[in-house]
N, C-alpha and C positions, 0 to 999 in steps of 0.2 A: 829203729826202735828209739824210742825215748824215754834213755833211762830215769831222767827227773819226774819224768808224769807217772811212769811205772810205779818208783818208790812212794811218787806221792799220794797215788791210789790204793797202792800197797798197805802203807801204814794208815790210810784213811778206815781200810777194811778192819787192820789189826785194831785200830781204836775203836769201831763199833764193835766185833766181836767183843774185846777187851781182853786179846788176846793173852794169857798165862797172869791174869788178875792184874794187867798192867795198862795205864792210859799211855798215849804213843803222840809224837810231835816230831814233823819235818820239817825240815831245811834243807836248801841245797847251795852253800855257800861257795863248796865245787875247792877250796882251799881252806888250810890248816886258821890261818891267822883269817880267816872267813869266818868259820866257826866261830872263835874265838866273840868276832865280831855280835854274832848272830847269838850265842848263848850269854854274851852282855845285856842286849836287849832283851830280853824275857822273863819275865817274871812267873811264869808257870812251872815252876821248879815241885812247886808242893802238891798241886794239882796237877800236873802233866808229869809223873818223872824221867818217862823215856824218851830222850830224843834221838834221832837219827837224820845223821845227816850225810850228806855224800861231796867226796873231796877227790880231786885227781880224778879225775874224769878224762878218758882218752879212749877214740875210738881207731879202728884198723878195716880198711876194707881186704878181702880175703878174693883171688880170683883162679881157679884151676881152668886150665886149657886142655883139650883132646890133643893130643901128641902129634895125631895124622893130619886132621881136618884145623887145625887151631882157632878150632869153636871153642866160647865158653862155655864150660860144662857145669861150672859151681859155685855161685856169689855167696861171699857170708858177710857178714861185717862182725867184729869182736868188740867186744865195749870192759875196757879196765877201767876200776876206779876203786876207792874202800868206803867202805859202808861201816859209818860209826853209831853204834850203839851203847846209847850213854844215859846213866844215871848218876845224878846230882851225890856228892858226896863228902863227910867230912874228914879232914888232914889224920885228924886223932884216930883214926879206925884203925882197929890191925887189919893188915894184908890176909891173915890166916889167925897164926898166934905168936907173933915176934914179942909181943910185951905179956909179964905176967901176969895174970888179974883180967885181963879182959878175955871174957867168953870168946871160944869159937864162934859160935853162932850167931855174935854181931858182926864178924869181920866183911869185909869186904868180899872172902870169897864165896862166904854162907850168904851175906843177904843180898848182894849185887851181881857177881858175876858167875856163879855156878845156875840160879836161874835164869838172867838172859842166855845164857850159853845152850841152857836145855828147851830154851823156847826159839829162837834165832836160829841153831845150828838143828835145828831137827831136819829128819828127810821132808822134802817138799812143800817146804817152807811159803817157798817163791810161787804165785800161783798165775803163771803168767796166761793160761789158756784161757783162766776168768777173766784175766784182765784185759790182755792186749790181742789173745786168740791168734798165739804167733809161735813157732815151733822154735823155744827157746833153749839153748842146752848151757849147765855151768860147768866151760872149763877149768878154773880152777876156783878155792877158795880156801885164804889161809888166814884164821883169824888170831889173834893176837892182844893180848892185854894191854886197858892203858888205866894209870893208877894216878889219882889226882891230876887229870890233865886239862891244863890249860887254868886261865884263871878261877875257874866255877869250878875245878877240881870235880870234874866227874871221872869217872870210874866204869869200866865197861870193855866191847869189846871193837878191834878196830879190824874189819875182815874186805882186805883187798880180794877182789872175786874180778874172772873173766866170761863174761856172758857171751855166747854165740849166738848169731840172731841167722836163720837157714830164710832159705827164698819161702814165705807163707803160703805159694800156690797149691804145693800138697800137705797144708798142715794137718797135724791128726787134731787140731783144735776144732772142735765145735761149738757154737754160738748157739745158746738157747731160749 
């Protein structure tokens, strides 16, 4: 599997649909101080504001053996990395309501991260059977806030996931 083309088709799809009223931009810098690099260069902050990018990138081949025969019985490969979802942000926002005078409703959790969270984190988010037509499973995913991060001070969510990628010969995926 390739996770970079995966994402990058991914968020091509969420940005025609326009996915939860939001325009979508990838990268895949694959490191933190990559990022950093990559959301220097860009100027589509106001027009683009979600971007996603992916960092730590590591994959694991998986092999089971029949005990009797020590035939291979079951190849997978596992791919770790975190997948950041990020909108552009200013320093002065409240997180919630730490200062007094400023509405809820502008903070950061009301207008940034309570909606990527319910657009992001929904079931079956991931559409890989349209995409790569490949029997894909998530072992795990743990996502996690990040608050003015980096110099562009975006705001969002940063969700380390383990994808399983099973042998495609008997996928339930159909091509249509």
């Amino acid at each position: 599997m390739d996770v970079i083309d995966f994402f990058k088709q991914q968020t091509n799809i969420w940005n025609e649909e326009l996915k939860c009223g939001f325009c979508w931009e990838f990268d895949a810098p694959l490191t933190d101080a990559g990022v950093n690099e990559s959301i220097m260069q860009t100027d589509s902050d106001k027009c683009c504001p979600v971007k996603v990018f992916i960092t730590n990138l590591s994959e694991r081949k998986n092999r089971q053996y029949n005990n009797n025969t020590g035939l291979l019985t079951e190849y997978t490969a596992d791919y770790t990395f975190t997948l950041h979802v990020m909108a552009f942000d200013r320093v002065d926002t409240n997180v919630y309501s730490e200062q007094l005078g400023h509405p809820v409703e502008q903070s950061k959790w009301i207008s940034i991260l309570k909606p990527l969270q319910d657009c992001v984190c929904e079931e079956n988010v991931l559409k890989f059977c349209d995409i790569i037509c490949k029997k894909i499973k998530i072992i795990n995913w743990n996502a996690i806030t990040r608050i003015n991060w980096l110099d562009n001070n975006y705001t969002g969510w940063s969700i380390t996931m383990t994808l399983r990628d099973y042998d495609c010969s008997d996928s339930e995926c159909i091509v249509s």
